[in-house]
Every structure is written in C-alpha cells, then in structure tokens.
C-alpha positions, 0 to 999 in steps of 0.5 A: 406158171412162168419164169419171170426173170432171175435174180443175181443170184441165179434163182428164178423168180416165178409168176403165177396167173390166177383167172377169172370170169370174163377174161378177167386175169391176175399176174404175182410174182414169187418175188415180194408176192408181188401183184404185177398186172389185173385185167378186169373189165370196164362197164362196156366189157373191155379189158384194161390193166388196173393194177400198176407194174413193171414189164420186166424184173429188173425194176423191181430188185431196186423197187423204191416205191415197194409197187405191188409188193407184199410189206413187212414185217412193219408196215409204215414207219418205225421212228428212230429205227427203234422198238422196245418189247417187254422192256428190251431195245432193239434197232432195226435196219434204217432206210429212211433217214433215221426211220424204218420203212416198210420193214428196212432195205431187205423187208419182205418186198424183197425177199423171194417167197416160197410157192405153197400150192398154186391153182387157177383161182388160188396161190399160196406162198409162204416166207420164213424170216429168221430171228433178228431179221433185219433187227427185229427179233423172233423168227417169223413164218408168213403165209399169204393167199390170194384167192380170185373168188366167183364175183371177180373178187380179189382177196388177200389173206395173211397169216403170221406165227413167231417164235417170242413177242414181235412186231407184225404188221403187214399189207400189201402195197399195190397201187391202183388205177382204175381207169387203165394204167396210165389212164386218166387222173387218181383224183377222178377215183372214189374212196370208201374207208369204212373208219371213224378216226384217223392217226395224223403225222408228223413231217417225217410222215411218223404218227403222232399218237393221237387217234382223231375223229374224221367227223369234219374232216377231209379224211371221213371217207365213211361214204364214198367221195371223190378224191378231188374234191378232199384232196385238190379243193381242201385246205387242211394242214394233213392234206398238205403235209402229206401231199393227199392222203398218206396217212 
C-alpha cells in the first residue's frame, strides 16, 4: 500500500498492489476503486500493461470517461434523469444532457472508498451512500472485492444492501488493451459474450426496450470473433449509431 496523491480536500488517496505468479501485478486506487495498471505477460513471458490508467491523480478527479473506475449506483443511462419506484418519482443529478450517466457527476467513480482488508492477492473496499445520494433514494452500503486467484485470474465481486426499494446497477469501467497500452488496434482484439440477444438504443445511446436476438446480427459474439470483422466491415444501423459496439 502507497499513497497515490491527495485529494483537495486533504484526504489521501491510497493505491494497493495485488500480485501474482510471474510478475504478474494489479494497481487500485481507494479513489472510485479504481483499476489503474495490470502487468501480465504475453506468449513470450513479457510483461506489458493491459489495463489503461493515468500516471497521476490529477486526471482523474475530472475522469470523463470514468477509466477504471468502479460505477454506480446506475450503470448506463437513466432517460430524462428520472426514476419511478412503487409509484413515486424521483429525479437524479443529470450530467449527460437531460440524461443520467453512470450514476451523476458525484456517482460512485468519485467517491473515495473505504479500504476493508488488504492482502497480497485480495482488497476489499466498501462505500456507504447516503439516502438521496445524488437523487436516488435509500441509503446504500457497497462492497467490492478484487481478488488476483492462482491461474492469474481477476475477479471482481460486489455486493450492495439498501435501506427501501432502489435502483443498483454497478460494474466496473475498466478499459483493456491487450496488446500493451498504447499498443496495436482494439479492432485486432477477439470478443466473447456469452449472450443470446442484445437491447438496442436510441441516438441518446438510451435503450429502447426492445430485447433482440443476436442471431444474425454483427452483435452474436456467442463465439469468439474478431472486433474488425463486426465493427469495420459491417453495415448495420447500431453499429454505426453507436460507433462499434456500445451497447
């Protein structure tokens, strides 16, 4: 464990190493339990960083792109900024136009976590979120565990309790490179998602409530495939909505 930075406010932002076989590393930070670098080896047994993450603190108090970071308490966008729950409204901090992103300007990738244990291979850290936080309503305690197994592999667990009838939906925001930060072309990478339909959206990237099969489509990523060929060679009016796959 190291200090990172500190925040304007005078707290310091911690940053945890978990590690592994064969030089293999993982940096987070207290701040938005953010995964800033992973050192993992390629075929050849060289280390590169996969992960991408700023050097510094200072890029992410601002971090519009929320990299690394953990989100909540809703994923994803939230049309008009408004919620109903058991037949009462409620309206949340809009940063996206007249839309909820990613849980508001003061969501959980801004929040500094609480560190619950830390060891070599595991850390656990927590957030309370008050009651009204950010619009939404009951309070909410989150924990989130990363934990850097045997095989190399990294998990992430949540887990969230809440006072009353809420809205949690987190994940984390990580963004991946697998050749190397700032290494090759995210198009040269394979994805597999394991699903059999996808929700399309509209041009304010909002579903649109239709749940549709990915049979046939560029998005039946059921078996691996590469990114090129579904996103550059494909003529399909979500791909090109969306600018690839941001659904």
């Amino acid at each position: 464990m190291e200090i990172f930075g500190t925040l304007p406010d005078g707290r310091a932002v911690a940053r945890h190493r978990l590690t592994g076989a064969g030089g293999v590393a993982v940096d987070i930070l207290g701040l938005g339990g953010v995964v800033q670098r992973v050192l993992m080896p390629d075929r050849q047994g060289r280390l590169a960083d996969v992960a991408l993450g700023f050097a510094s603190l200072e890029p992410y108090l601002a971090n519009p792109s929320h990299l690394g970071a953990i989100i909540g308490r809703c994923a994803n966008r939230v049309g008009n900024g408004r919620i109903e729950i058991d037949g009462v409204t409620f309206l949340l901090s809009r940063n996206r136009g007249r839309d909820t992103l990613h849980g508001g300007d003061g969501g959980f990738h801004q929040a500094l976590w609480t560190i619950e244990a830390a060891a070599p291979d595991r850390l656990h850290l927590s957030l309370e979120s008050p009651d009204g936080d950010q619009g939404f309503p009951g309070a909410v305690r989150v924990d989130a565990i990363y934990h850097l197994g045997g095989d190399n592999a990294l998990r992430l667990d949540f887990e969230a309790t809440t006072t009353r009838p809420t809205i949690v939906n987190l994940t984390s925001h990580a963004y991946w490179n697998l050749a190397g930060e700032y290494a090759g072309d995210v198009l040269d990478h394979e994805l597999q998602v394991e699903a059999d339909a996808f929700t399309p959206m509209n041009e304010r990237f909002l579903p649109t409530g239709e749940i549709r099969a990915v049979e046939g489509s560029p998005f039946d990523f059921r078996k691996a495939a590469p990114l090129r060929e579904r996103v550059a060679r494909t003529a399909d009016p979500q791909i090109e909505l969306a600018g690839g796959v941001d659904h």
